[in-house]
C-alpha positions in Angstrom: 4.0 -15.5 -12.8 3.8 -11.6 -11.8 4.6 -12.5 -8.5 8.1 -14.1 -9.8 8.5 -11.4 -12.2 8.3 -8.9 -9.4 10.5 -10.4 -7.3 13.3 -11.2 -10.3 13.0 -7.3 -10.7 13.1 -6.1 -7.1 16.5 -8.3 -6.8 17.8 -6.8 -9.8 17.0 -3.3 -8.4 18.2 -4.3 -4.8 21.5 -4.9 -6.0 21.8 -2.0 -7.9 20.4 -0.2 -4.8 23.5 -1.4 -2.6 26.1 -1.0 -5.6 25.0 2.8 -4.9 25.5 2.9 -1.1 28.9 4.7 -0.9 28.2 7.0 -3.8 24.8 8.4 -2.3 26.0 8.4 1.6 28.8 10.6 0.3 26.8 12.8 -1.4 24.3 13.1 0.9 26.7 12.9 3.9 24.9 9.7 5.4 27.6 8.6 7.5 28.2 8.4 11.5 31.6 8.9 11.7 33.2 6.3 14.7 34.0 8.1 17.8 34.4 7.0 21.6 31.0 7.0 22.1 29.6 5.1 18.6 29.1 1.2 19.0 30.7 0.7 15.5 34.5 1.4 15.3 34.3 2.5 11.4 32.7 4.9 9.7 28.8 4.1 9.3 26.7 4.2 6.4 23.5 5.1 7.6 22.1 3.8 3.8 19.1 2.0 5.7 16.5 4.3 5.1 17.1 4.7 1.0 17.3 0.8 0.6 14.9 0.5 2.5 12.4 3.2 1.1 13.1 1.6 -2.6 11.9 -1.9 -1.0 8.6 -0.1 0.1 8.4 2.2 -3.4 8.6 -1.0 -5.0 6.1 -2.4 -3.3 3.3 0.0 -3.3 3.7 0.1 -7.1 3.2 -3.3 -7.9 0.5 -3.3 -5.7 -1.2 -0.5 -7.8 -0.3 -1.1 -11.3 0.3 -4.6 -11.7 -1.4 -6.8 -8.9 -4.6 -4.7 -9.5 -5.4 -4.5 -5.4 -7.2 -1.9 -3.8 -4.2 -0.3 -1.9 -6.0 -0.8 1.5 -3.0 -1.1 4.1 -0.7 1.9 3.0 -0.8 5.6 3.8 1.6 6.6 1.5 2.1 10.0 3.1 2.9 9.0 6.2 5.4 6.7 5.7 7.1 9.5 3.3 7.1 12.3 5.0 8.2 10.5 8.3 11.0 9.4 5.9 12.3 12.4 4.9 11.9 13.8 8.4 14.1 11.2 9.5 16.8 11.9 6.5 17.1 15.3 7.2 17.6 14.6 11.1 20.2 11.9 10.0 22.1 14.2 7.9 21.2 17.7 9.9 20.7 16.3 13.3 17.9 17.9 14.2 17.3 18.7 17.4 15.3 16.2 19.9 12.6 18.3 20.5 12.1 20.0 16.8 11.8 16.7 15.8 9.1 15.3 17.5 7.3 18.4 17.4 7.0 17.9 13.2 6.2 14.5 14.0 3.3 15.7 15.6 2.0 17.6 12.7 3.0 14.7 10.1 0.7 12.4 12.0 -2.2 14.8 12.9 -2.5 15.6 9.5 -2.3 12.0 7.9 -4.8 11.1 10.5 -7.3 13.7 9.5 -7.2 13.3 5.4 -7.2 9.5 6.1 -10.4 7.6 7.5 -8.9 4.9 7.6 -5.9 5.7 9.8 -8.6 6.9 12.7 -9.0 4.3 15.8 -12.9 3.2 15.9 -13.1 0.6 18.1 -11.0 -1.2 20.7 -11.2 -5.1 21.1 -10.5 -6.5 24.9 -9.9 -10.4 24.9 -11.7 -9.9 28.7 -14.7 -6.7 27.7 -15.2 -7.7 23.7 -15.0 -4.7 21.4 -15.7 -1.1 22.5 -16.9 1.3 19.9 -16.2 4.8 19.6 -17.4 5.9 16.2 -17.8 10.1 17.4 -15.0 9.9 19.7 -13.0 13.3 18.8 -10.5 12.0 21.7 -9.9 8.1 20.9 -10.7 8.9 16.7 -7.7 11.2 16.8 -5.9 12.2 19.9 -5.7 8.4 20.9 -4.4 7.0 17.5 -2.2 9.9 16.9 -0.9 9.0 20.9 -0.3 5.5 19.6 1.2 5.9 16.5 3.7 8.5 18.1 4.6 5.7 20.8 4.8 2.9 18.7 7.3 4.3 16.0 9.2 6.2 19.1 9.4 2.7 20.8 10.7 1.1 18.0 13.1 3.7 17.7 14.6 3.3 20.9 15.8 -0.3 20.4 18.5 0.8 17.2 21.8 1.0 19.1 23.0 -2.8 17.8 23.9 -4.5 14.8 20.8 -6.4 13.6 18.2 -6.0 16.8 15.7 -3.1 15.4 15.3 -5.5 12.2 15.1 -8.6 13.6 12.4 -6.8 15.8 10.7 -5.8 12.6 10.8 -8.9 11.1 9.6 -10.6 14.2 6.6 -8.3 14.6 5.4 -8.1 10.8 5.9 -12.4 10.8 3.5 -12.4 13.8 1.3 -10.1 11.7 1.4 -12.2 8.5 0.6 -15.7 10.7 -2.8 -13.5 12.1 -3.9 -12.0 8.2 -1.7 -13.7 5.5 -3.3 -11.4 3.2 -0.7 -9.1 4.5 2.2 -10.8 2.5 0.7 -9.2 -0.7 1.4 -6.1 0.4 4.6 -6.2 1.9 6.7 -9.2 0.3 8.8 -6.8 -1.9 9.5 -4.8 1.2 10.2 -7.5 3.3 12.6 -8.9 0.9 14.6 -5.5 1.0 14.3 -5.7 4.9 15.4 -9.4 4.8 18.0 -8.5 3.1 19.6 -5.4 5.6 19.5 -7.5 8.2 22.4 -9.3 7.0 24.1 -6.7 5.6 23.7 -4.9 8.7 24.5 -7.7 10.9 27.8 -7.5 8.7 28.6 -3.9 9.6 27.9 -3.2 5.6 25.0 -0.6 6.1 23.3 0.8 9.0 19.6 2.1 9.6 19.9 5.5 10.6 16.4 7.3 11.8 15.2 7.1 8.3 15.3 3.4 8.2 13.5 3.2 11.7 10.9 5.3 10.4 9.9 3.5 7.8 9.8 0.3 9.1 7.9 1.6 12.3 5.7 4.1 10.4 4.7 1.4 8.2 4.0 -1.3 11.3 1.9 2.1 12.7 -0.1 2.0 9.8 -0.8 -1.7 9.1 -2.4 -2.2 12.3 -4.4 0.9 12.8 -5.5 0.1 9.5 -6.5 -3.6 10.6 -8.1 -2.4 13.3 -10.3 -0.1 11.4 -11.1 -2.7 8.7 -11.1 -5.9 10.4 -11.9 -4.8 14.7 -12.1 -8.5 15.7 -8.9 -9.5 14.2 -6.6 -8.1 17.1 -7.1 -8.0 21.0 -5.7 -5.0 22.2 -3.9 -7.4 25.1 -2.4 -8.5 21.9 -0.8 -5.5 20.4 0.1 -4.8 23.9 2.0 -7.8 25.0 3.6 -7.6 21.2 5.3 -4.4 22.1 5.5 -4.7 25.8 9.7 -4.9 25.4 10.1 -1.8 23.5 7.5 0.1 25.2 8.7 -0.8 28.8 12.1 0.0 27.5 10.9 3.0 26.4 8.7 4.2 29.7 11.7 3.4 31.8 14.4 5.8 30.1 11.4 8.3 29.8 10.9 8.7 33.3 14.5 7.8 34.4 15.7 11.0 32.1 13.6 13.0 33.3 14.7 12.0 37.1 17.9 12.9 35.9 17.1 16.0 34.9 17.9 15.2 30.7 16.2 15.9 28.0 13.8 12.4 27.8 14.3 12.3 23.8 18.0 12.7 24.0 19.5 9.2 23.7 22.2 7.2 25.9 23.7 3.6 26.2 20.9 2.8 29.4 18.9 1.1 26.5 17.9 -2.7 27.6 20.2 -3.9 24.2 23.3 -1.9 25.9 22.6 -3.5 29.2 22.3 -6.8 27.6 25.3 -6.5 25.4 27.5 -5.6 28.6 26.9 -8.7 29.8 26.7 -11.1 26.7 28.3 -11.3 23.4 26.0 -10.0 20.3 24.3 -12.6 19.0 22.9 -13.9 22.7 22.0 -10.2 23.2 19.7 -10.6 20.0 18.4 -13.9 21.2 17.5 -13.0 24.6 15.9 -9.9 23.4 13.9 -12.0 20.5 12.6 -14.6 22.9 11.6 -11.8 24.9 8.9 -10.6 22.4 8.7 -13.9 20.7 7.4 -15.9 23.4 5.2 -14.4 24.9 2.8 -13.1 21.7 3.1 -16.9 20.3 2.4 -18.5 23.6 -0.6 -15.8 24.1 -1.7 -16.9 20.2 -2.5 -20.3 21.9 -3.4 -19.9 25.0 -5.3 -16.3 25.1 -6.2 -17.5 29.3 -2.7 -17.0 29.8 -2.4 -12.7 29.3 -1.9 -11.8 33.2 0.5 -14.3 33.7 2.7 -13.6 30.5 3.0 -9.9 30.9 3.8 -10.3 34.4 6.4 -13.0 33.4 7.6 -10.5 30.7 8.1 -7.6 33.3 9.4 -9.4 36.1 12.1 -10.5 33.6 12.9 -7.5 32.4 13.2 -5.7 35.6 15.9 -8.8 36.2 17.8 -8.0 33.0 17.9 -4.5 34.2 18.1 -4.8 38.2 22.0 -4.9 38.0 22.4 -1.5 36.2 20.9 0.4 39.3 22.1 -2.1 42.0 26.0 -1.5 41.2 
């Protein structure tokens, strides 16, 4: 019965949440206005991040007051203050660099004042687990590397209607079908996530930074979190092949950037979704991409023998969705 009163309430609240979209983006000056270079041709509402941000509020409260949980996979502060971060760069437009540099701090410290958010261990399919319990390197320097990565990665796949979402939604299904225990935590949120994917993929309301931070600082968290709570649950092949698309994507512009002599945290249209899109309409652009990261993680779920061959299928496809972009 909670659980329905919870969600009767979070819809209630969701609406109201959206009826507020123009009035707040205004006020706060949340919108990308269209230009030549802009994907959308309107003006967009980059209202992602506050409707998403109530989704998570939402849920961390009922998970403290009413479902009487221990709150063990949050970091409240994290996911906040990468948040606001975000908002100011999405109003302000911070610069690249400045950026990055706070996020830096805002994950060192979270790290530090959280035991929980500190990599212990590492679990190969192929070596078994690897413990590093006084490891000043891996226990903070590593975990602050891979939380960096992982939210930058996810990051650098926002550039079309519906595709950083439906990435989300992918990776945190995959992450409910391996500890259902997760749903708990997360349903309200994933409701309000759910639920931007369609308005998104309608051109209503777009993510912004501060919507990809959330969504990836909170993915950051859950499974360093797992990892530190429950080692065996996750192969690190596993959290590799899951994010092998983005991160590839993300390596490639790096480097390719920095060849170029640009800034490498600057963006462009070289993403793999641009590329993608040039050649096919939207909605196969999101499938392709989808079945990219889809595939292989549930296929690997199955058959765990099968890791060398299914990243090396993964890259060698990518490298032929991308071939024609440097063979022109």
């Amino acid at each position: 019965m909670k659980y329905l009163i919870a969600l009767s309430i979070s819809l209630l609240i969701l609406g109201f949440t959206y009826l507020l979209k123009d009035k707040v983006c205004k006020h706060f000056k949340l919108i990308d206005h269209a230009t030549n270079n802009t994907v959308h041709k309107k003006d967009a509402l980059l209202y992602g991040g506050i409707f998403l941000l109530v989704g998570f509020l939402l849920n961390y409260f009922f998970v403290l007051f009413i479902s009487n949980q221990i709150i063990f996979f949050y970091n409240f502060n994290l996911v906040i203050f990468f948040f606001f971060l975000a908002l100011i760069d999405d109003i302000k437009d911070l610069p690249a660099n400045t950026k990055f540099f706070i996020s830096i701090i805002i994950t060192c410290a979270c790290i530090y004042y959280d035991p929980t958010m500190k990599i212990y261990s590492l679990n190969f399919s192929l070596f078994g687990i690897i413990y590093f319990p006084n490891n000043v390197f891996i226990n903070y320097l590593f975990t602050c590397l891979c939380i960096l990565l992982l939210i930058n990665a996810i990051n650098f796949t926002d550039g079309i209607n519906g595709l950083t979402s439906l990435i989300s939604l992918s990776i945190f299904a995959y992450l409910l079908v391996k500890s259902y225990y997760l749903f708990d935590y997360l349903f309200i949120f994933l409701l309000f996530l759910f639920i931007f994917t369609i308005l998104n993929l309608s051109k209503n309301i777009f993510l912004g930074d501060s919507g990809n931070y959330i969504i990836s600082s909170i993915i950051s968290v859950i499974l360093v979190k797992e990892n530190y709570y429950s080692p065996q649950k996750y192969f690190t092949e596993e959290i590799f092949l899951l994010l092998l698309i983005p991160g590839l994507d993300m390596f490639r512009l790096f480097f390719v950037r920095l060849l170029n002599k640009k800034n490498p945290m600057l963006g462009d249209k070289n993403h793999l979704h641009h590329i993608l899109l040039k050649k096919y309409e939207l909605k196969n652009t999101l499938v392709i991409y989808l079945m990219l990261i889809n595939f292989p993680i549930y296929t690997y779920y199955f058959f765990q023998n099968y890791l060398i061959l299914l990243t090396c299928l993964v890259i060698i496809t990518y490298v032929f969705l991308i071939k024609n972009k440097y063979t022109k």
